[in-house]
C-alpha positions in Angstrom: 0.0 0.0 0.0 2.6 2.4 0.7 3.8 1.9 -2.8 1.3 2.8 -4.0 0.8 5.6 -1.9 4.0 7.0 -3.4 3.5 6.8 -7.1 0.1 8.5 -6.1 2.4 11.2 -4.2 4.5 11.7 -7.2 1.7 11.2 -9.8 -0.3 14.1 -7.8 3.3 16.6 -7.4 3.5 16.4 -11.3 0.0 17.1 -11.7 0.7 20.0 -9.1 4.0 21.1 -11.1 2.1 21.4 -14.1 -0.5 23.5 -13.0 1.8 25.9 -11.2 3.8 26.2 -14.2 0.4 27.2 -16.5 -0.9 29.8 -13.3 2.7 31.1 -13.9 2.7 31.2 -17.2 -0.7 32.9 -17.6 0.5 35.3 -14.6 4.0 36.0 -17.0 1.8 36.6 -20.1 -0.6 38.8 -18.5 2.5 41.1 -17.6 3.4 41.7 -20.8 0.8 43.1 -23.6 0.5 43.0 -26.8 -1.5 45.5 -28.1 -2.8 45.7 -31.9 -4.7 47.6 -33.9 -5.3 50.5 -36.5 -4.9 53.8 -36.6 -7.1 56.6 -39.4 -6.0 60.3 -39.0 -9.2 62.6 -40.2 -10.0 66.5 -40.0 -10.4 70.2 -41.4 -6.5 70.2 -42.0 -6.6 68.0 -45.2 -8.7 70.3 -47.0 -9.2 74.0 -47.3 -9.2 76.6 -45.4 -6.1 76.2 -44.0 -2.5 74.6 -44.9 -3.5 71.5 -46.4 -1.6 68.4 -45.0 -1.1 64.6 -45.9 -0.1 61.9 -44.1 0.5 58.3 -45.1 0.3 55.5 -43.8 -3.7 56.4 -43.7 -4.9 54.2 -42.3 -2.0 52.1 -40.9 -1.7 49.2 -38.6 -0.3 49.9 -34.9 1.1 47.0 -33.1 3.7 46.8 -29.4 4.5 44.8 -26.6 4.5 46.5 -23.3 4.9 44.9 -19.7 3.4 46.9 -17.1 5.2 50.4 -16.4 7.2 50.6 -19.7 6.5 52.9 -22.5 8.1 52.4 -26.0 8.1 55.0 -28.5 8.2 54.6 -32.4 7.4 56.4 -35.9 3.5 56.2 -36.7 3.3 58.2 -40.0 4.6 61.2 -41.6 3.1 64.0 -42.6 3.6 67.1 -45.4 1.8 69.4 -47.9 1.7 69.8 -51.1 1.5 74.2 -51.1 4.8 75.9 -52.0 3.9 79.1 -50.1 1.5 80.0 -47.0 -1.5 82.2 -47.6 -2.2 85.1 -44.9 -4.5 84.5 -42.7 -5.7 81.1 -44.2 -3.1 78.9 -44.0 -1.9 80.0 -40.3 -5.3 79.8 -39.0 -5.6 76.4 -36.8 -6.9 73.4 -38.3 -8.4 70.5 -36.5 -6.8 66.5 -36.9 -7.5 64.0 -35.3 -5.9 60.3 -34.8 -8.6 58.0 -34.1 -7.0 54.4 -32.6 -9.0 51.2 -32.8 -7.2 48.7 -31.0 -8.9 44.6 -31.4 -6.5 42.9 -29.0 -6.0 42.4 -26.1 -10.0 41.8 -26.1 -12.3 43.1 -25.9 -11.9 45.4 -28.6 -11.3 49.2 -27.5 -10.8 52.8 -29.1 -9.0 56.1 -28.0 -8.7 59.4 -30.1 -5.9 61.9 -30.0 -6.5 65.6 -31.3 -4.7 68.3 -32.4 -4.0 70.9 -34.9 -1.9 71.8 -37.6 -1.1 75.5 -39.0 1.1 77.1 -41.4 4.0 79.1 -38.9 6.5 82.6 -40.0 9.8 82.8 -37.9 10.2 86.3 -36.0 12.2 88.7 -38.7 10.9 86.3 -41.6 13.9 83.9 -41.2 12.0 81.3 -42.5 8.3 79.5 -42.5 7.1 76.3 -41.8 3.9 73.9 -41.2 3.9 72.5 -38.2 1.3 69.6 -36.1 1.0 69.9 -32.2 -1.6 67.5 -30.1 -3.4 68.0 -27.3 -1.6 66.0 -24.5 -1.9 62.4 -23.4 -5.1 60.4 -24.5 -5.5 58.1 -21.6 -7.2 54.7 -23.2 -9.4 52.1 -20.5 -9.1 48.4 -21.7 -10.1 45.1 -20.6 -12.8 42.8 -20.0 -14.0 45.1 -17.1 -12.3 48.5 -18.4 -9.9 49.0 -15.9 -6.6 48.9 -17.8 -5.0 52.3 -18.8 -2.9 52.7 -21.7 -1.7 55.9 -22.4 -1.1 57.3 -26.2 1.3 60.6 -26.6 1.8 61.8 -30.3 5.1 64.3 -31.0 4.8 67.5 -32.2 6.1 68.0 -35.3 6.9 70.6 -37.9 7.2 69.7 -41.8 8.3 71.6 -45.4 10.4 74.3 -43.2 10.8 76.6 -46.5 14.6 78.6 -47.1 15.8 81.1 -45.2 14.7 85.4 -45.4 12.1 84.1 -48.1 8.4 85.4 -46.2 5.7 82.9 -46.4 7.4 80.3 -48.4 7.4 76.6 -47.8 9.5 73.6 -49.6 6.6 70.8 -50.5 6.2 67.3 -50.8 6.7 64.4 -48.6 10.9 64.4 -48.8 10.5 67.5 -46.9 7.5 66.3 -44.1 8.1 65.5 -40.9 7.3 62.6 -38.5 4.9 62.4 -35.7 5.8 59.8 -33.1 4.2 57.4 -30.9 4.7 57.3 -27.2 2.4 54.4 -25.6 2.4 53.8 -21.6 1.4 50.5 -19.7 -0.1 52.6 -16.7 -2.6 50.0 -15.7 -2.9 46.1 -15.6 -6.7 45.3 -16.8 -8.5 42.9 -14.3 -8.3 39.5 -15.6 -11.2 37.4 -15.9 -11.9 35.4 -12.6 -9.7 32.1 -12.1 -8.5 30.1 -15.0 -9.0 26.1 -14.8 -5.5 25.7 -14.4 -5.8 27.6 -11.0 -8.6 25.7 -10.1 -6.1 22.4 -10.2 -3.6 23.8 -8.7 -5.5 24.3 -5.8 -6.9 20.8 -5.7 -3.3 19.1 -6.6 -2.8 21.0 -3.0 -5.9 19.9 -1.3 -5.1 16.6 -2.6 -1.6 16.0 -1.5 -2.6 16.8 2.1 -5.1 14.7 2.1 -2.5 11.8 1.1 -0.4 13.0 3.6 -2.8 12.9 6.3 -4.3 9.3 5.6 0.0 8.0 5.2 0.4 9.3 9.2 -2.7 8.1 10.2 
């Protein structure tokens, strides 16, 4: 009987090892997030009034791995225009974009929107002119099956087609002369999991099993 008792013991400790190694694997992957999805910039600055801009990739994909408390920051898309000289007041008159985020994983799927505005831009003393894109701070994005993750979304300001120097109101188009607006993502928040996985569930019987055993070999 005590043989068998053992090869029960050991049976029931590999059962028990193999559920602690999927809780601490699902507890390691839940750490570190991948997030995917798309990105589709929109607004009043890619038509007139105003400096009208371009940007490509439009839309693009958006994809990062972030464990909990890092950020990572990386090019998202560039942007330009096409008009060789700035138009007073028009094109330095404030125009509305907007980078609208729709993210499928981790699930459920979720969405955040950053806005800004872009605006043709003259140098004190006419040095030179410039289009330039600045955003309205940090987007702060909820996620999760219960919405309690926060991922925040920072875009750069940026300025594009800078034209040459002590010529007033002129700008140097196309996209060889854009600029590049930057993402800055931040894993604030771990999302709630969903409740218990089975694997946690046999962990804990492996446990209440083995003391069992344990009990009934003293007795």
């Amino acid at each position: 009987m005590e043989l068998n008792l053992i090869c029960e013991s050991n049976m029931s400790l590999k059962t028990l090892a193999a559920a602690g190694a999927a809780v601490a694997l699902s507890t390691a992957v839940a750490h570190a997030v991948t997030f995917t999805g798309t990105f589709d910039v929109s607004g009043p600055a890619f038509s007139d009034p105003g400096l009208v801009v371009n940007v490509a990739p439009n839309p693009g994909p958006v994809s990062f791995t972030l464990s909990l408390g890092d950020s990572t920051t990386f090019d998202l898309f560039d942007i330009w225009t096409e008009e060789e000289a700035l138009s007073f007041p028009e094109d330095t008159t404030a125009q509305d974009i907007f980078v609208a985020f729709d993210f499928t994983a981790p699930p459920p799927p979720f969405t955040g929107t950053v806005s800004g505005e872009t605006d043709g831009f003259v140098f004190g003393g006419s040095l030179s002119s410039v289009g330039r894109v600045t955003w309205g701070g940090t987007q702060t994005v909820f996620f999760g099956p219960f919405g309690d993750g926060v991922l925040e979304l920072t875009l750069s300001d940026t300025e594009f087609n800078r034209g040459p120097l002590f010529e007033f109101g002129t700008l140097t188009p196309g996209v060889g002369f854009g600029g590049t607006v930057q993402l800055t993502a931040s894993y604030i928040t771990a999302a709630t999991p969903i409740p218990l996985p089975a694997a946690g569930w046999l962990l804990l019987a492996g446990v209440g099993g083995l003391g069992a055993m344990r009990k009934f070999r003293k007795s």
